[in-house]
N, C-alpha and C positions, 0 to 999 in steps of 0.2 A: 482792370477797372470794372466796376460794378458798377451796372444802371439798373436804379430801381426807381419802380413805377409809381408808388406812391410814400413818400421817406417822410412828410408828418401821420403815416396811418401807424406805421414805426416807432413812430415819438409817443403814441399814444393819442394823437390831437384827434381833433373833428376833423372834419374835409367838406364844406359848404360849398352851395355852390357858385359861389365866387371865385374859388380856382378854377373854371373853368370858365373864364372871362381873361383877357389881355389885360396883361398889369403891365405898367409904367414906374419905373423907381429906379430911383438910385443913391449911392452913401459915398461920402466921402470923410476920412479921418484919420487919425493911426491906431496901431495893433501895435502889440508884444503879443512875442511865444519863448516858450520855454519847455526845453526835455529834457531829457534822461543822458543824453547822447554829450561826446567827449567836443571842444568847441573846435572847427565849426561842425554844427550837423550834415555828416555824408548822407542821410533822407534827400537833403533837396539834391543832390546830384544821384540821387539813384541808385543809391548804395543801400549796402546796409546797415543796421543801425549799430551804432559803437556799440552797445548792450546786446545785443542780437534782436531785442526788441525795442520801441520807442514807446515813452509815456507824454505827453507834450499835454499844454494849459495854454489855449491860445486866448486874449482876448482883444475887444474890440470898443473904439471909443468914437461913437460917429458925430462929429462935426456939423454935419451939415447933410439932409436925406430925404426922400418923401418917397413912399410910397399911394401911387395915386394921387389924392388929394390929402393925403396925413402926411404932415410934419414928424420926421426922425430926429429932428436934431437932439445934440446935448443927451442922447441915449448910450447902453454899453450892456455888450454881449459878453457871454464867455464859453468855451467848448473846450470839451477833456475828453483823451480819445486813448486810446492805447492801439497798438499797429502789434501784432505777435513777431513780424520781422519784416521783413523789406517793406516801404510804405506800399510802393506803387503794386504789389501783390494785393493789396486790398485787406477782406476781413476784420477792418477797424473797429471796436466797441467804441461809442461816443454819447457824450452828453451832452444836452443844450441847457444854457441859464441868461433869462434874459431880467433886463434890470425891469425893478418892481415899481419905478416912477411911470412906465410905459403905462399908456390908458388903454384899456380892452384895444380899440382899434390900433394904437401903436406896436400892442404884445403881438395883434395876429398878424400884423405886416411883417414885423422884424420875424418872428417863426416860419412864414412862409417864404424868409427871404433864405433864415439861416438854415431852415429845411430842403433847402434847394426847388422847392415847388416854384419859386418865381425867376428860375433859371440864371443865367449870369457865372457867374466864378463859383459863389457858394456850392452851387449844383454841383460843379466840376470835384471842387472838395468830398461834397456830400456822395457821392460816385464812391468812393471805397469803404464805405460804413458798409456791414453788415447787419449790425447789433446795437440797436440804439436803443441807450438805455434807459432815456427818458430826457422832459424839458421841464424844468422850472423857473417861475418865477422869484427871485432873490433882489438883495440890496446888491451892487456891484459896485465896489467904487475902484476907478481905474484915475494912477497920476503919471503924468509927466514933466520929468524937473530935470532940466538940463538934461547930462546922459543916461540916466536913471528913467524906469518903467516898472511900475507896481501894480498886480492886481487882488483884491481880499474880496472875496464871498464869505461873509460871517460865517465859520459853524463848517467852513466848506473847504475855501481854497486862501492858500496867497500865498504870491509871488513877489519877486523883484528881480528886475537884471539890472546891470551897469555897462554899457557901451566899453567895448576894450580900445585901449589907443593905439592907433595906426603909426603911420610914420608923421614925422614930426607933431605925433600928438592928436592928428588928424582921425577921426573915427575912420576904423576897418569898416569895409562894404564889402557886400557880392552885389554882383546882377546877373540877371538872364539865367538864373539858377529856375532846371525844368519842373519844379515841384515848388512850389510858392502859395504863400497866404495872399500877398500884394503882390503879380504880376505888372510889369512894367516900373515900378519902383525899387530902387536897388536897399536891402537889407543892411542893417548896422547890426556888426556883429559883437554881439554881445555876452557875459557869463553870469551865471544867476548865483545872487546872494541867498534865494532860498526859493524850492519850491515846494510846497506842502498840498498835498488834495488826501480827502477823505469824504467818501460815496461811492455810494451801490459798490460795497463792497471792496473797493481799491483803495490803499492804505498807501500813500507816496509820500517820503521825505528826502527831499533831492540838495543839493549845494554845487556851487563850483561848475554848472556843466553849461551845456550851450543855452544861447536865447539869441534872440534875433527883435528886430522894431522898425518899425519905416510907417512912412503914412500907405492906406491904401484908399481906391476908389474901384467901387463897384456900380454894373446896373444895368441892368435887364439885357439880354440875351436877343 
């Protein structure tokens, strides 16, 4: 694992000095992800990736948030990251796109959350990037319908997965899987009808392969 000392200096961003003030925040919502990897993803147990390498499109729909005294709600994230082989080796290339409804003060909340500057899970995530390739501002629109979870960045990305059925019909889970987006929430295990990403060079058109969705709750460290 990789701790680095400043990971929106990385992103390209500012660094005011307001990170160096105690933040207060927390999110609560669901996620989808989606990779490369054969269903379920051996990544979250520590494996290695079906492909030898993993490409994954996580995104994030938050519910309900505040950082400080800004209101997150009704906001959505999304991060593309490629891993050359075992997650937990680190080395990750990743990108940040935060949605373009966010008002200056909601963009530099959600970036300092998903940069890991405001500690919490993100951070823990953020720990094996080496190579971040940059943050943008974008349209996000993220749905959830029944067992179905879709993410499109116009121009960018989009995704879907569909929840696979367990026994009597019942959605497949994991839990207590050591590599997670949403810790403490157990994963619905799910296969993707399509994942597409094109930027900073990475050309992905994926079908058929793992995804995962659960609600998560994050917040400050």
């Amino acid at each position: 694992m990789y701790n680095l000392s400043d990971p929106r200096a990385q992103f390209g961003l500012g660094v005011g000095e307001e990170d160096t003030v105690p933040q207060s925040w927390n999110l609560a919502g669901t996620y989808l992800e989606t990779c490369n990897c054969q269903v379920a993803c051996p990544c979250v147990f520590l494996s290695p990736p079906s492909m030898g390498h993993c490409t994954v499109l996580v995104g994030w729909h938050v519910d309900h948030g505040q950082f400080n005294d800004v209101p997150l709600d009704n906001l959505n994230v999304a991060l593309a990251a490629r891993s050359p082989g075992n997650m937990i080796q680190g080395n990750w290339q990743a990108a940040l796109y935060v949605d373009e409804r966010a008002t200056a003060e909601q963009n530099n909340a959600l970036m300092q959350i998903f940069t890991g500057q405001a500690g919490g899970h993100p951070a823990m995530l953020v720990s094996f990037v080496t190579q971040f390739l940059g943050a943008k501002t974008v349209p996000i629109e993220y749905k959830a319908e029944g067992k179905r979870r879709s993410l499109r960045i116009p121009g960018v990305a989009e995704a879907e997965i569909e929840a696979l059925s367990g026994q009597d019909g019942s959605e497949a889970t994991i839990s207590g899987h050591p590599l997670c987006i949403a810790p403490g929430h157990p994963a619905v295990v799910a296969k993707s009808k399509r994942l597409s990403y094109r930027d900073y060079d990475f050309h992905w058109e994926i079908s058929d392969r793992n995804g995962f969705y659960s609600a998560f709750a994050y917040q400050a460290s």
